[in-house]
C-alpha positions in Angstrom: -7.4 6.7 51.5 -5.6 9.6 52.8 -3.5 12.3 50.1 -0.4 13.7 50.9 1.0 16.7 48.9 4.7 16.6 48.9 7.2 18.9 48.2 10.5 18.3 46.9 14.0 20.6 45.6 14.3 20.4 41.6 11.7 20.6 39.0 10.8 16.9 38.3 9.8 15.7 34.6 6.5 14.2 33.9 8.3 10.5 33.4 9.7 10.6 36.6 6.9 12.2 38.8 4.8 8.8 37.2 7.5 6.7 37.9 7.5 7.7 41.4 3.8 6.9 41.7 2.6 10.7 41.2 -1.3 11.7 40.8 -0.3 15.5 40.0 2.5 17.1 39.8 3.2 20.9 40.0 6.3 22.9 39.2 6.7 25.4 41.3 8.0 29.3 40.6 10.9 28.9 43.2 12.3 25.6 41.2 10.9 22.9 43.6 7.8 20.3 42.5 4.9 19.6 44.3 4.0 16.1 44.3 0.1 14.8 45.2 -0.1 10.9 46.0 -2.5 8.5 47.7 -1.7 6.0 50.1 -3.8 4.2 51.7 -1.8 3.6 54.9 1.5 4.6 56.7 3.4 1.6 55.1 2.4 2.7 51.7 3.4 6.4 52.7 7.1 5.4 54.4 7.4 2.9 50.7 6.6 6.7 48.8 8.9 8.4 51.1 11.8 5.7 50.6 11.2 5.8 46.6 11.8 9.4 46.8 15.2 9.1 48.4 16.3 6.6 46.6 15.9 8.6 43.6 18.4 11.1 45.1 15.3 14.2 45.5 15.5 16.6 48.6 12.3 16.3 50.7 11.2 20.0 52.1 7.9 19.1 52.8 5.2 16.5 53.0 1.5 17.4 54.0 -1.5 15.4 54.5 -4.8 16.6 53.1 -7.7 15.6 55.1 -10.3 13.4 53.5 -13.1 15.6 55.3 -12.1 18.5 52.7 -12.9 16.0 49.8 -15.9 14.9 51.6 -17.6 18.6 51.6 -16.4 19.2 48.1 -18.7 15.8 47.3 -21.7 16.9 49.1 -21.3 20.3 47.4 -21.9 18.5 44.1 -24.3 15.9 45.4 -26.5 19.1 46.9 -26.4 20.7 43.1 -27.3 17.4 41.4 -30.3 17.3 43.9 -31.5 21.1 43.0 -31.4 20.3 39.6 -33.1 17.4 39.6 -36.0 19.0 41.3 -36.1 21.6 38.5 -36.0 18.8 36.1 -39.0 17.2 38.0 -41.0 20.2 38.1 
């Protein structure tokens, strides 16, 4: 399931941002929101993208994040759970 961030004019409320679908959202110095989803394909992503216009909010930006950056924050963990269950074993 890929994330996007997305990045939108206006400072959004928490109702709305959930109505929308929002995961996080983020309100930004410069007045704008910052919007994370999850879609788990393109059709899901263009269904976000038409929700967000249909609610009348300015699109300035939409990013992906990769799920590899996810996946080395997970093996991080994993690799600490492992150390410490060798010093719990010792």
């Amino acid at each position: 399931m890929d994330r996007y961030e997305i990045r939108v004019a206006g400072h959004l409320d928490q109702r709305r941002a959930g109505f929308l679908g929002c995961e996080e959202l983020r309100l930004l110095p410069g007045g704008d929101s910052l919007l994370a989803f999850a879609a788990v394909d393109q059709a899901a992503l263009y269904g976000l993208l038409t929700r967000l216009r249909d609610a009348g909010l300015g699109l300035i930006a939409a990013e992906r994040i990769p799920a590899a950056a996810e996946s080395v924050d997970v093996g991080a963990r994993t690799t600490e759970r492992s150390e410490e269950h060798l010093d719990a074993a010792d």
